[in-house]
N, CA, C, O and CB atoms as a CASP TS submission, in Angstrom:
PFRMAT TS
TARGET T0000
AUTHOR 0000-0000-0000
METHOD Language model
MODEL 1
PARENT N/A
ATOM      1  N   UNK     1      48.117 -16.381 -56.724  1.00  0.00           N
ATOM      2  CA  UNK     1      49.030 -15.713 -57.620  1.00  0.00           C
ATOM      3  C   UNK     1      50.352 -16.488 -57.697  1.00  0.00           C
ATOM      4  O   UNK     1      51.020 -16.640 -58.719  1.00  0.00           O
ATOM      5  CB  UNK     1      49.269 -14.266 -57.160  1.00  0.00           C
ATOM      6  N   UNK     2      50.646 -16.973 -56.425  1.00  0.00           N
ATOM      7  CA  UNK     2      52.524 -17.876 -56.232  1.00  0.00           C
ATOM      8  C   UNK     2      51.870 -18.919 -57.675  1.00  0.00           C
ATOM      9  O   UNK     2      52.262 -19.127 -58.824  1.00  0.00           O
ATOM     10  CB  UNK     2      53.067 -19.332 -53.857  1.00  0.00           C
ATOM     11  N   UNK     3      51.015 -19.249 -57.069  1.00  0.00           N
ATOM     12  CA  UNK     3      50.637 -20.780 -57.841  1.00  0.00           C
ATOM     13  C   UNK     3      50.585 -20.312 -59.408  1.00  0.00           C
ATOM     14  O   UNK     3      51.013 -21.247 -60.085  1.00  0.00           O
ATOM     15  CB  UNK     3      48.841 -21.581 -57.282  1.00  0.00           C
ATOM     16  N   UNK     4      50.321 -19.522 -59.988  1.00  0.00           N
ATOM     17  CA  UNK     4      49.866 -18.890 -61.428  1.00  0.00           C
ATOM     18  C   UNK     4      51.314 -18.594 -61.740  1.00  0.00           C
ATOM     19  O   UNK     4      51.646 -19.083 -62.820  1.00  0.00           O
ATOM     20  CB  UNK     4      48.690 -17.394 -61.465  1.00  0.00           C
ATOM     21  N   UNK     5      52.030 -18.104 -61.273  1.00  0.00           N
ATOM     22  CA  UNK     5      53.399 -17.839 -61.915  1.00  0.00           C
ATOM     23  C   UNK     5      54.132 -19.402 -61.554  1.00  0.00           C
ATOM     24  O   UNK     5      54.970 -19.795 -62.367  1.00  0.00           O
ATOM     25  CB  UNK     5      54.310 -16.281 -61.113  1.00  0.00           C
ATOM     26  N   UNK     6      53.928 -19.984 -60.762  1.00  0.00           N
ATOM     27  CA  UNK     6      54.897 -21.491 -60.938  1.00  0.00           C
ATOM     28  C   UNK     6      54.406 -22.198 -61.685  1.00  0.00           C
ATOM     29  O   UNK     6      55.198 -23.099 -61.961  1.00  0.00           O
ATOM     30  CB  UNK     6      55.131 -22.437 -59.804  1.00  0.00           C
ATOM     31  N   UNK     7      53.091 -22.335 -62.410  1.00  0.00           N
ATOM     32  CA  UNK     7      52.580 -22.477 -63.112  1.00  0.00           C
ATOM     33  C   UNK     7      52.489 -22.045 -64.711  1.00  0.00           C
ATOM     34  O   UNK     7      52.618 -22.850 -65.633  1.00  0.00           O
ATOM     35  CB  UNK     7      52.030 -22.353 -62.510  1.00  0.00           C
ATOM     36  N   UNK     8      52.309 -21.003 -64.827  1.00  0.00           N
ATOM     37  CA  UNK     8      53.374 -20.422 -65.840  1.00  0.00           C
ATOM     38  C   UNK     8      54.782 -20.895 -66.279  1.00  0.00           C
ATOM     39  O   UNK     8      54.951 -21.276 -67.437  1.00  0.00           O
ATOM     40  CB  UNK     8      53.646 -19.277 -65.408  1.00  0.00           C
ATOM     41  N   UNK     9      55.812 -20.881 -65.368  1.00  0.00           N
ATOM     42  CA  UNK     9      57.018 -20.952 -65.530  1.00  0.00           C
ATOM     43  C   UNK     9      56.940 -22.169 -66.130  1.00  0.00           C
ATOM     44  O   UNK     9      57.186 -22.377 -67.318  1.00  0.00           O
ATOM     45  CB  UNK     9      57.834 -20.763 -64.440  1.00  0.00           C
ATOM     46  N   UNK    10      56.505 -23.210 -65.092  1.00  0.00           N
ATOM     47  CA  UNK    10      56.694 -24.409 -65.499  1.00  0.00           C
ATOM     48  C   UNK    10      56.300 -25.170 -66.745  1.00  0.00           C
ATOM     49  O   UNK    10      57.072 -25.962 -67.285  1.00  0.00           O
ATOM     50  CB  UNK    10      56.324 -24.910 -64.698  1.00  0.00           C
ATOM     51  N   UNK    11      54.850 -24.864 -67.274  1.00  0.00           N
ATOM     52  CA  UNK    11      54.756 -25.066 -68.358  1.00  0.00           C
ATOM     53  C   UNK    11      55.120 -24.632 -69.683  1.00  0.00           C
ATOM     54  O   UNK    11      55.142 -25.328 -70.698  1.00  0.00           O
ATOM     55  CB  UNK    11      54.076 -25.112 -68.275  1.00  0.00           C
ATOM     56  N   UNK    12      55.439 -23.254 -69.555  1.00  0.00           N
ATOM     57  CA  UNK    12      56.931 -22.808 -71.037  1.00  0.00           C
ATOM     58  C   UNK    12      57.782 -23.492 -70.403  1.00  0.00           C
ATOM     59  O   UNK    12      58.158 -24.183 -71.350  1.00  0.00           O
ATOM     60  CB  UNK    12      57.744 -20.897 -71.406  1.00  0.00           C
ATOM     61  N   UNK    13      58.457 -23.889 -69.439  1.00  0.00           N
ATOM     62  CA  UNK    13      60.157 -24.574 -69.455  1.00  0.00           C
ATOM     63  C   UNK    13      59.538 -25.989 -69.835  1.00  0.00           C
ATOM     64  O   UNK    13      60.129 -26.608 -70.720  1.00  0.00           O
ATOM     65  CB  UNK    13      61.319 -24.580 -67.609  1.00  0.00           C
ATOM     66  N   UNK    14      58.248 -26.651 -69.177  1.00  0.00           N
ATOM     67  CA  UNK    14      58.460 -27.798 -70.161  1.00  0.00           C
ATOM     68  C   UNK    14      58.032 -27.622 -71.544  1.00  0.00           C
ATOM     69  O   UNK    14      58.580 -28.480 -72.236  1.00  0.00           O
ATOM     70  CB  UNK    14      57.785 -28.960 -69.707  1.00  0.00           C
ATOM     71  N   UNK    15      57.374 -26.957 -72.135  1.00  0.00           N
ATOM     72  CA  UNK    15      56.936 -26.842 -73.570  1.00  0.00           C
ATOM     73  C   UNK    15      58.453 -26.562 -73.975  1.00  0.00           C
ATOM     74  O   UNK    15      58.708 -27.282 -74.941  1.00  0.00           O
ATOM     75  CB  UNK    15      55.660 -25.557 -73.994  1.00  0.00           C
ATOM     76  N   UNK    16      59.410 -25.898 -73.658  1.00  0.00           N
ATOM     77  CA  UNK    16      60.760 -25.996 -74.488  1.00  0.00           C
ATOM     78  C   UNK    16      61.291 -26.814 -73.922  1.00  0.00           C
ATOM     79  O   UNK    16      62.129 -26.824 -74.823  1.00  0.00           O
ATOM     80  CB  UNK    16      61.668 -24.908 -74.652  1.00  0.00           C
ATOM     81  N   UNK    17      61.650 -27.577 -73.245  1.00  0.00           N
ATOM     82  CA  UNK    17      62.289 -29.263 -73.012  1.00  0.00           C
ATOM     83  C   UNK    17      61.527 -29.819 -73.794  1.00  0.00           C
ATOM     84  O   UNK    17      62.048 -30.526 -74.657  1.00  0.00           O
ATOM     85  CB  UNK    17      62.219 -30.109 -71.501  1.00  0.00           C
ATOM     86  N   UNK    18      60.003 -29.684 -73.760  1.00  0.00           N
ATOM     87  CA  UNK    18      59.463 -31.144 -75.135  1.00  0.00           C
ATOM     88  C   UNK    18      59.889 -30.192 -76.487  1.00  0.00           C
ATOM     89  O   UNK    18      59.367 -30.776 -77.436  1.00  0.00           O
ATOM     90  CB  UNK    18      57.013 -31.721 -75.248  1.00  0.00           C
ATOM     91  N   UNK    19      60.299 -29.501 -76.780  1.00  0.00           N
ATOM     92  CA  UNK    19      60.689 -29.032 -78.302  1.00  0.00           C
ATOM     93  C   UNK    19      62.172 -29.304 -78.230  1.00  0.00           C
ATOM     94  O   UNK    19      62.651 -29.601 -79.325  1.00  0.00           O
ATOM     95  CB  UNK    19      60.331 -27.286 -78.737  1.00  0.00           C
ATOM     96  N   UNK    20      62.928 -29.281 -77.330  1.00  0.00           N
ATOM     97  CA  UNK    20      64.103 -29.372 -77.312  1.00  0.00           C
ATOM     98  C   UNK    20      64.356 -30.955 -77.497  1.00  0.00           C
ATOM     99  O   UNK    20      65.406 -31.259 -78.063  1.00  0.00           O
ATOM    100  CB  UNK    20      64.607 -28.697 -76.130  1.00  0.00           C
ATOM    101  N   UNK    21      63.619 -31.848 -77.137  1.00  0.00           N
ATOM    102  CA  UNK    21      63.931 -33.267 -77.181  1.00  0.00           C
ATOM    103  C   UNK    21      63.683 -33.508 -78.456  1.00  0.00           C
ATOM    104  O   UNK    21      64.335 -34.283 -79.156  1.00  0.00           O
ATOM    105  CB  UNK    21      63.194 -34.180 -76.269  1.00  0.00           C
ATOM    106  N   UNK    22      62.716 -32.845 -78.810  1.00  0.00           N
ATOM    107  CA  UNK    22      61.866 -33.769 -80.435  1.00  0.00           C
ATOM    108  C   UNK    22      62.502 -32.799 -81.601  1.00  0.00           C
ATOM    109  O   UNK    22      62.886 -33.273 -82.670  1.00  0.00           O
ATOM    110  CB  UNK    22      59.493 -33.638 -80.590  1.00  0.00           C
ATOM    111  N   UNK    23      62.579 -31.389 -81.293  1.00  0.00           N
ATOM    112  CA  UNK    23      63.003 -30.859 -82.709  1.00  0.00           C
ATOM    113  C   UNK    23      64.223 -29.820 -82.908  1.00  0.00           C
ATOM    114  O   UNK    23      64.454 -28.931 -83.727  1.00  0.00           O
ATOM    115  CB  UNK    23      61.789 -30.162 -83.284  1.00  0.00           C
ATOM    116  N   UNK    24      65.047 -30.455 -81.537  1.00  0.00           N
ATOM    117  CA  UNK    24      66.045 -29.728 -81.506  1.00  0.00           C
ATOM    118  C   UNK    24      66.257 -28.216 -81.294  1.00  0.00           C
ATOM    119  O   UNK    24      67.144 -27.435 -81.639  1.00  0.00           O
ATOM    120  CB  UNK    24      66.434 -30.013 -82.393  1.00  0.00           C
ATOM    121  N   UNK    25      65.558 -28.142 -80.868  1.00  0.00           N
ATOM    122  CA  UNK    25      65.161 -25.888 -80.053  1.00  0.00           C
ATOM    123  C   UNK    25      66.814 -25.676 -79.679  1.00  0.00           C
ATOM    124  O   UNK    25      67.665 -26.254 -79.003  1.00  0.00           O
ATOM    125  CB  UNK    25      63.650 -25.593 -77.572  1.00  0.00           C
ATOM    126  N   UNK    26      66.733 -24.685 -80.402  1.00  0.00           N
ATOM    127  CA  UNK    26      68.666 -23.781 -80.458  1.00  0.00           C
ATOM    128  C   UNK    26      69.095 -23.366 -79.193  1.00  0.00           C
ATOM    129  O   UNK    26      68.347 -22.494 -78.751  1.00  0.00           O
ATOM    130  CB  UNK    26      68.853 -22.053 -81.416  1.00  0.00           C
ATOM    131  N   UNK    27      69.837 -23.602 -78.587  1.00  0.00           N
ATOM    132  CA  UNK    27      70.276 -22.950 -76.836  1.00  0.00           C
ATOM    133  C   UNK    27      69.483 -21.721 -77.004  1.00  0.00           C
ATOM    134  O   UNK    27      68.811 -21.402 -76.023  1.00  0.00           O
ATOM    135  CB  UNK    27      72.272 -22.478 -76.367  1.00  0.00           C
ATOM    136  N   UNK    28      69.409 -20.817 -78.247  1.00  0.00           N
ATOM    137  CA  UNK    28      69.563 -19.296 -77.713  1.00  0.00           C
ATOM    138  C   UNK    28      67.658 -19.264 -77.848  1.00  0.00           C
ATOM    139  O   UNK    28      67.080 -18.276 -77.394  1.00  0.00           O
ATOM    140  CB  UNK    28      70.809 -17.869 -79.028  1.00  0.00           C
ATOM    141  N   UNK    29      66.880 -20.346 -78.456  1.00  0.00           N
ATOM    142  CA  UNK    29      65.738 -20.294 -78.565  1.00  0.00           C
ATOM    143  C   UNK    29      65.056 -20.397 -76.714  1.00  0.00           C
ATOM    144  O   UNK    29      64.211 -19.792 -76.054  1.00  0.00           O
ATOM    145  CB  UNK    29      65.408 -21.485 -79.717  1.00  0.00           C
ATOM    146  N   UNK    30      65.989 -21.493 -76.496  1.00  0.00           N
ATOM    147  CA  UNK    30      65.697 -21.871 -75.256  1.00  0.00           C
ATOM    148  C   UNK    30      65.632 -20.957 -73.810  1.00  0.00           C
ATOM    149  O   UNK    30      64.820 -20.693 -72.922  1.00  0.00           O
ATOM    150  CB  UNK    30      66.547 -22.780 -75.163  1.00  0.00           C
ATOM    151  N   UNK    31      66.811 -20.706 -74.124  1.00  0.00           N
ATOM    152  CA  UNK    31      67.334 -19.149 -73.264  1.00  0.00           C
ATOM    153  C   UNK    31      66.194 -18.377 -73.354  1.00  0.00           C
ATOM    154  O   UNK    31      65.483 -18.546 -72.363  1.00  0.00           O
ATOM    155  CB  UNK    31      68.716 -18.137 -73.999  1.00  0.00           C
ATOM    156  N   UNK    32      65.646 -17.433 -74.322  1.00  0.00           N
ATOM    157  CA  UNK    32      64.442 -16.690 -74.428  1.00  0.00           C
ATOM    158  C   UNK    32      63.046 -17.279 -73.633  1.00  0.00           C
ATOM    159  O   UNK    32      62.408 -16.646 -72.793  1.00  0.00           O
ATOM    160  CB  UNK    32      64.205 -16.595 -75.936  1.00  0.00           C
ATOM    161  N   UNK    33      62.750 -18.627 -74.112  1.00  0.00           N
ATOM    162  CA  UNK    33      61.487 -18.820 -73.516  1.00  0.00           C
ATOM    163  C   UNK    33      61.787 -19.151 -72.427  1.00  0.00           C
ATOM    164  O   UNK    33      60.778 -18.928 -71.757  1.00  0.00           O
ATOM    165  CB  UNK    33      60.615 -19.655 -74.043  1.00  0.00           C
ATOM    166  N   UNK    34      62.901 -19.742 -71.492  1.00  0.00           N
ATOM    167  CA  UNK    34      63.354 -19.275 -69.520  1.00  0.00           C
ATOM    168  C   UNK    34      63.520 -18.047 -69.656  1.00  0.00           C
ATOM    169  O   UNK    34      62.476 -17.712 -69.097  1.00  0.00           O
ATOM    170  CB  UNK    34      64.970 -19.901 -68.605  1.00  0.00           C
ATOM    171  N   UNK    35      64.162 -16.737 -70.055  1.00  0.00           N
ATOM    172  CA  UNK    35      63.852 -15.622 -69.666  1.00  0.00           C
ATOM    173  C   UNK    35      62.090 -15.039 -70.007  1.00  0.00           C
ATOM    174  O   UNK    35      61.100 -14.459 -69.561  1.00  0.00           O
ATOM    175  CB  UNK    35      64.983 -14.843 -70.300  1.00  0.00           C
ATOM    176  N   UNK    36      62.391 -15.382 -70.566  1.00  0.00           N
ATOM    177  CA  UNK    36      60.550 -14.621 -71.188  1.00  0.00           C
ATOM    178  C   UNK    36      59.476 -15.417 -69.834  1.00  0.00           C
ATOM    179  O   UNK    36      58.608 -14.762 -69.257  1.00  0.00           O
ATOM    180  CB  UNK    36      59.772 -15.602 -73.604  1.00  0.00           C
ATOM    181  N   UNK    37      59.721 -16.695 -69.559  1.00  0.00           N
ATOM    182  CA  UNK    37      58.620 -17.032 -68.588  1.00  0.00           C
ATOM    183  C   UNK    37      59.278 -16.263 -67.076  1.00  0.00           C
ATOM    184  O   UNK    37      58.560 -15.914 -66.139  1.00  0.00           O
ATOM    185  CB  UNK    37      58.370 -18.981 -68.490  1.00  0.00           C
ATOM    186  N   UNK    38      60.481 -16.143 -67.109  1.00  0.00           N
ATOM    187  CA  UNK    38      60.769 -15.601 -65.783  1.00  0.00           C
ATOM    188  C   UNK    38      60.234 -13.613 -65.430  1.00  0.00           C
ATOM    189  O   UNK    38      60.054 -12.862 -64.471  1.00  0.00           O
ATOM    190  CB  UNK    38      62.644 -15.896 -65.723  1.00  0.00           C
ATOM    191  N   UNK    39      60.194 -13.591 -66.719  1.00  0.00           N
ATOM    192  CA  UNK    39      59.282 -12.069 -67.013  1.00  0.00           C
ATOM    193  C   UNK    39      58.109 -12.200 -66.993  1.00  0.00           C
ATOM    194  O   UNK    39      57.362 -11.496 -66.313  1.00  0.00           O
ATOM    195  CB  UNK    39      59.402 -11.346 -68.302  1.00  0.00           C
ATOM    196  N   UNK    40      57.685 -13.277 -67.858  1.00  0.00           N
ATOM    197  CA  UNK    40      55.812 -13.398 -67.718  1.00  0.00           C
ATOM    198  C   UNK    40      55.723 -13.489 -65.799  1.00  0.00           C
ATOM    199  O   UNK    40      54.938 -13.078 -64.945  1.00  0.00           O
ATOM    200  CB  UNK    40      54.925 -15.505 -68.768  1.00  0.00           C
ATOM    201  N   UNK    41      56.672 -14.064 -65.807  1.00  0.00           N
ATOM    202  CA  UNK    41      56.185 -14.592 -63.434  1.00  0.00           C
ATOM    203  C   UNK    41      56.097 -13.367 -63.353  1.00  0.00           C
ATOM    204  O   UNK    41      54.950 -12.930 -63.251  1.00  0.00           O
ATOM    205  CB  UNK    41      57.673 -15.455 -61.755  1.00  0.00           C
ATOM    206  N   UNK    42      57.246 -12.368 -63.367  1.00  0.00           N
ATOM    207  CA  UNK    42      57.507 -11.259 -62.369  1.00  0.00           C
ATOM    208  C   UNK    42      56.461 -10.004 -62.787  1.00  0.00           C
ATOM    209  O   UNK    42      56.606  -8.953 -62.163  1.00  0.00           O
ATOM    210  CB  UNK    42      59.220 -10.764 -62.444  1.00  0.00           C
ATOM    211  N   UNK    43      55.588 -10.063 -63.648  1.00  0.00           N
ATOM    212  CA  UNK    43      55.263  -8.801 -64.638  1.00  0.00           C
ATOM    213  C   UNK    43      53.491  -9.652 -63.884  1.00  0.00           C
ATOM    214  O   UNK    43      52.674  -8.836 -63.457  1.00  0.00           O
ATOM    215  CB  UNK    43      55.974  -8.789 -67.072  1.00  0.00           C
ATOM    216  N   UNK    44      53.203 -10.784 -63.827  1.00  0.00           N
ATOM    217  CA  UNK    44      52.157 -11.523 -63.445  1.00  0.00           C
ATOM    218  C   UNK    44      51.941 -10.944 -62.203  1.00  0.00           C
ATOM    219  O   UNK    44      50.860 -10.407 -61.963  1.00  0.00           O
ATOM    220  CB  UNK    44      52.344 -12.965 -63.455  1.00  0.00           C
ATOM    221  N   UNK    45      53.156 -11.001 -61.088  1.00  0.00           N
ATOM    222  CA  UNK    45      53.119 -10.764 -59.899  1.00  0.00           C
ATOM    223  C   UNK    45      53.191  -9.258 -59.158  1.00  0.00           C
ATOM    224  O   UNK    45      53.176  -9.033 -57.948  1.00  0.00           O
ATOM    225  CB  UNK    45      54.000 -11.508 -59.583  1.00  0.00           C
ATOM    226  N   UNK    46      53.270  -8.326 -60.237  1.00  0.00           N
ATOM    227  CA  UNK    46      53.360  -6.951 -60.128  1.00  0.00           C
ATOM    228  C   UNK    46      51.791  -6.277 -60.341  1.00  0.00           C
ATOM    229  O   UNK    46      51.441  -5.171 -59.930  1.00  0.00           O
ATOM    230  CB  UNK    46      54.472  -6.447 -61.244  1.00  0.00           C
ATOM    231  N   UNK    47      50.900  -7.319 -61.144  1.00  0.00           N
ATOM    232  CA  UNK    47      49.436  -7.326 -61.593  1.00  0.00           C
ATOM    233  C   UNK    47      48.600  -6.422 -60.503  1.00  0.00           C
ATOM    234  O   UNK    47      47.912  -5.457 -60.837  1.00  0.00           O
ATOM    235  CB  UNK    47      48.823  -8.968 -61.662  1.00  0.00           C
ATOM    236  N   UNK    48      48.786  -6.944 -58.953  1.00  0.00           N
ATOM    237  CA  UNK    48      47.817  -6.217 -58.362  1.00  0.00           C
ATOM    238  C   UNK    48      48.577  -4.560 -57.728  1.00  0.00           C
ATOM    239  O   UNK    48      48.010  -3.783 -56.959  1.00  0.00           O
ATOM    240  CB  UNK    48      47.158  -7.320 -57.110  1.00  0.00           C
ATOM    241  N   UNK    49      49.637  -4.427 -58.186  1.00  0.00           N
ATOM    242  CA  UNK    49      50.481  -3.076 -57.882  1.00  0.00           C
ATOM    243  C   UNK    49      49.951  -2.746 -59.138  1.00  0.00           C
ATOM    244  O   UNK    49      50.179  -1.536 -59.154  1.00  0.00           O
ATOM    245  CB  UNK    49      52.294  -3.011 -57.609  1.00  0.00           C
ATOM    246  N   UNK    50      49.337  -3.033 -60.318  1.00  0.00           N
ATOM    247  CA  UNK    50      48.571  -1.785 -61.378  1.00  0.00           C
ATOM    248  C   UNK    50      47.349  -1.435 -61.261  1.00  0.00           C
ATOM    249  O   UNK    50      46.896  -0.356 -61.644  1.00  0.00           O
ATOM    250  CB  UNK    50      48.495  -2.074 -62.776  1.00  0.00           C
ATOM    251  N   UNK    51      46.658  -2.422 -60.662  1.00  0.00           N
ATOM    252  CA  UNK    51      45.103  -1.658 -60.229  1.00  0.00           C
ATOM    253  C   UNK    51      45.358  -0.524 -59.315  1.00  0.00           C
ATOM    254  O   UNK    51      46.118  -0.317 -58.369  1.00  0.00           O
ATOM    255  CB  UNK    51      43.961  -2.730 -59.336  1.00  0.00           C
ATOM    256  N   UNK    52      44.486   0.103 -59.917  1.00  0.00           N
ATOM    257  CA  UNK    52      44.219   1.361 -58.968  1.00  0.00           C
ATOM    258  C   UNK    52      43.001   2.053 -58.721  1.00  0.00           C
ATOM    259  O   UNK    52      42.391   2.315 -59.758  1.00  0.00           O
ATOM    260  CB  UNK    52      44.929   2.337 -59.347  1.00  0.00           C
ATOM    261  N   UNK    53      42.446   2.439 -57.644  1.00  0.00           N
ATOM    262  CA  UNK    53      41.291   2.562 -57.317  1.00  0.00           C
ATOM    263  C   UNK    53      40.987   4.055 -58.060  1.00  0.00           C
ATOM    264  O   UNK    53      41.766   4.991 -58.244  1.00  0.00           O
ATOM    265  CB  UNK    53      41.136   2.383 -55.745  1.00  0.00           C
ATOM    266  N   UNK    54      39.507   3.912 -58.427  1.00  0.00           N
ATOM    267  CA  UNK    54      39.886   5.729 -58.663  1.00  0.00           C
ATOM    268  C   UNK    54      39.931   7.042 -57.717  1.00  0.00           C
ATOM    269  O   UNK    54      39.017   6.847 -56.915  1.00  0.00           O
ATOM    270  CB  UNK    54      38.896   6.267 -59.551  1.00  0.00           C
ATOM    271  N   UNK    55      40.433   8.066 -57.464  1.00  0.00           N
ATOM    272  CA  UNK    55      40.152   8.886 -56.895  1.00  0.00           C
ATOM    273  C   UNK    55      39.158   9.214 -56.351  1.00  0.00           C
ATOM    274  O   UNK    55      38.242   9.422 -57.147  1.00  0.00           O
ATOM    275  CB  UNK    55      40.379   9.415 -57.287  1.00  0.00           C
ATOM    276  N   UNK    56      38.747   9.459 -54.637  1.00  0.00           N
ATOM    277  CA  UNK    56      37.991   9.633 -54.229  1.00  0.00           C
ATOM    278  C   UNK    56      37.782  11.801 -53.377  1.00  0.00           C
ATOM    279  O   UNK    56      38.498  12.565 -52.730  1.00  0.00           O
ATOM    280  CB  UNK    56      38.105   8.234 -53.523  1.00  0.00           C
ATOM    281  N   UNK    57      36.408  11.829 -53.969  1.00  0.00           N
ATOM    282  CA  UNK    57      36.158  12.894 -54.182  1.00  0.00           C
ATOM    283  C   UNK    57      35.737  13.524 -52.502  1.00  0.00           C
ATOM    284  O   UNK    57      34.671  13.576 -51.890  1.00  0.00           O
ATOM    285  CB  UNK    57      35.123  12.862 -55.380  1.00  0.00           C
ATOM    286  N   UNK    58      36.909  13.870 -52.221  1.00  0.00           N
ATOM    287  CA  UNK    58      36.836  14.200 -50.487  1.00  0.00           C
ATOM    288  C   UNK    58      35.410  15.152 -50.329  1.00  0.00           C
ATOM    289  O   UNK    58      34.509  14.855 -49.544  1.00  0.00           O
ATOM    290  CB  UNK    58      38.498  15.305 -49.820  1.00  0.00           C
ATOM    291  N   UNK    59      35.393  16.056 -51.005  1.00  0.00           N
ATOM    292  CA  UNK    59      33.974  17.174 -50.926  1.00  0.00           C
ATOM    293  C   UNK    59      32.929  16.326 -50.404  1.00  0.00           C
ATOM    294  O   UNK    59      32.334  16.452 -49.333  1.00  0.00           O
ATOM    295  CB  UNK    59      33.355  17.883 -52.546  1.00  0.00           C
ATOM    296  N   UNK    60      32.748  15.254 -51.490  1.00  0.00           N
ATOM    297  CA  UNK    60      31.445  14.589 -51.747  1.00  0.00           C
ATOM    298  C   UNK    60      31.254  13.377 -50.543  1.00  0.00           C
ATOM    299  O   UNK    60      30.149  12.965 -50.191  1.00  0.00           O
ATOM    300  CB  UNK    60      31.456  13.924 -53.390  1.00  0.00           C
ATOM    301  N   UNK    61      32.265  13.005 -50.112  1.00  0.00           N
ATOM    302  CA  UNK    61      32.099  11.695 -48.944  1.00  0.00           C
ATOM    303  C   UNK    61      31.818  12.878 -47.619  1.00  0.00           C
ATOM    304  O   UNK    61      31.042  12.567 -46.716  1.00  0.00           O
ATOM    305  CB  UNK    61      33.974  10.374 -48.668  1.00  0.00           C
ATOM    306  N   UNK    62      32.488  14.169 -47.614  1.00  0.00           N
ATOM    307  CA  UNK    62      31.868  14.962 -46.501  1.00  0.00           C
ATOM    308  C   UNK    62      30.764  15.271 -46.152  1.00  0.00           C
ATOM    309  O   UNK    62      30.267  15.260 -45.026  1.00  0.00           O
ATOM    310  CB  UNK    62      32.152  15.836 -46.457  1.00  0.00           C
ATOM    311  N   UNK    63      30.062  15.753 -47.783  1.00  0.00           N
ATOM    312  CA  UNK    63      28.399  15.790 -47.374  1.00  0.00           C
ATOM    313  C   UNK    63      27.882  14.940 -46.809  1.00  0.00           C
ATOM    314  O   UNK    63      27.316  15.175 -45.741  1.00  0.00           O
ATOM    315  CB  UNK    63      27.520  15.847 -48.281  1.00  0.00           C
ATOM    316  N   UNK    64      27.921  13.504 -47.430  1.00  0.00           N
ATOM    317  CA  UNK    64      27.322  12.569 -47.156  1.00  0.00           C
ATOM    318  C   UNK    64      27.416  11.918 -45.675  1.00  0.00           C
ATOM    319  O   UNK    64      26.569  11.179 -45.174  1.00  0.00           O
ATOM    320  CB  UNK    64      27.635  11.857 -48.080  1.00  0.00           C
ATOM    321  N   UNK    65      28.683  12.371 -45.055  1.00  0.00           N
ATOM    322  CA  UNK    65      29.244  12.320 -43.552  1.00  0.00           C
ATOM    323  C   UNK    65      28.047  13.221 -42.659  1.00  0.00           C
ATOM    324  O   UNK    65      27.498  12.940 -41.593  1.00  0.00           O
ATOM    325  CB  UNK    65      31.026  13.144 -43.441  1.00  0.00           C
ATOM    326  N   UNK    66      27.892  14.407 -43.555  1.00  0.00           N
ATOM    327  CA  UNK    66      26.961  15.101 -42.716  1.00  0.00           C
ATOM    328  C   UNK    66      25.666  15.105 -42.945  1.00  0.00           C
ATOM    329  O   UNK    66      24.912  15.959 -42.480  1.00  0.00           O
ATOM    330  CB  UNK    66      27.227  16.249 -42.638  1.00  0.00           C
ATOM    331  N   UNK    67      25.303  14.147 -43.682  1.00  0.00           N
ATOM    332  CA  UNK    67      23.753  14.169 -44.258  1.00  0.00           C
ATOM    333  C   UNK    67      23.773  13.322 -43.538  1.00  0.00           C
ATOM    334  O   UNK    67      22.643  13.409 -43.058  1.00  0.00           O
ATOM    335  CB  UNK    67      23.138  13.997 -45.740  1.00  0.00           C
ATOM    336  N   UNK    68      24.267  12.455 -43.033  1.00  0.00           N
ATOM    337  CA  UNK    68      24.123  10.829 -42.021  1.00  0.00           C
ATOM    338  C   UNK    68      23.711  11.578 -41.013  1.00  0.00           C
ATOM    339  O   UNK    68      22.806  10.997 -40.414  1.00  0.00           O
ATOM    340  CB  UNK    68      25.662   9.660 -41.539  1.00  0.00           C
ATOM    341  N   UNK    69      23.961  12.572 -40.573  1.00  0.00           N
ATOM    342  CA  UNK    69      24.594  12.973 -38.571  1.00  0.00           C
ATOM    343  C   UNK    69      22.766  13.669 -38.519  1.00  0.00           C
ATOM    344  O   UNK    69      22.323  14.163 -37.482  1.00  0.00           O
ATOM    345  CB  UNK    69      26.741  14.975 -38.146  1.00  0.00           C
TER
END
């Protein structure tokens, strides 16, 4: 995951340094795509805090606790 967001970052900051050399990209264009990749990192790295397992059905793992015994 470290590696996927430095990875990320790095390739929008160079894709706007190579637009910035060749076609002149506006400070405030520039600004956006370093904030926007520093959001794509942090929103990347929050990824496994949105999975969520589903609810487990306490009743039903009891039977089965006692169907084992």
């Amino acid at each position: 995951m470290i590696q996927q967001n430095i990875g990320l970052a790095v390739i929008l900051n160079l894709a706007a340094l190579g637009l910035a050399t060749t076609v002149e990209l506006h400070p405030l264009a520039a600004t956006v795509v370093y904030n926007g990749s520093a959001i794509a990192a942090g929103l990347n790295g929050l990824r496994p805090l949105m999975h969520q397992d589903p609810p487990r059905n306490l009743a039903h793992s009891e039977e089965l606790n006692e169907s084992n015994h």
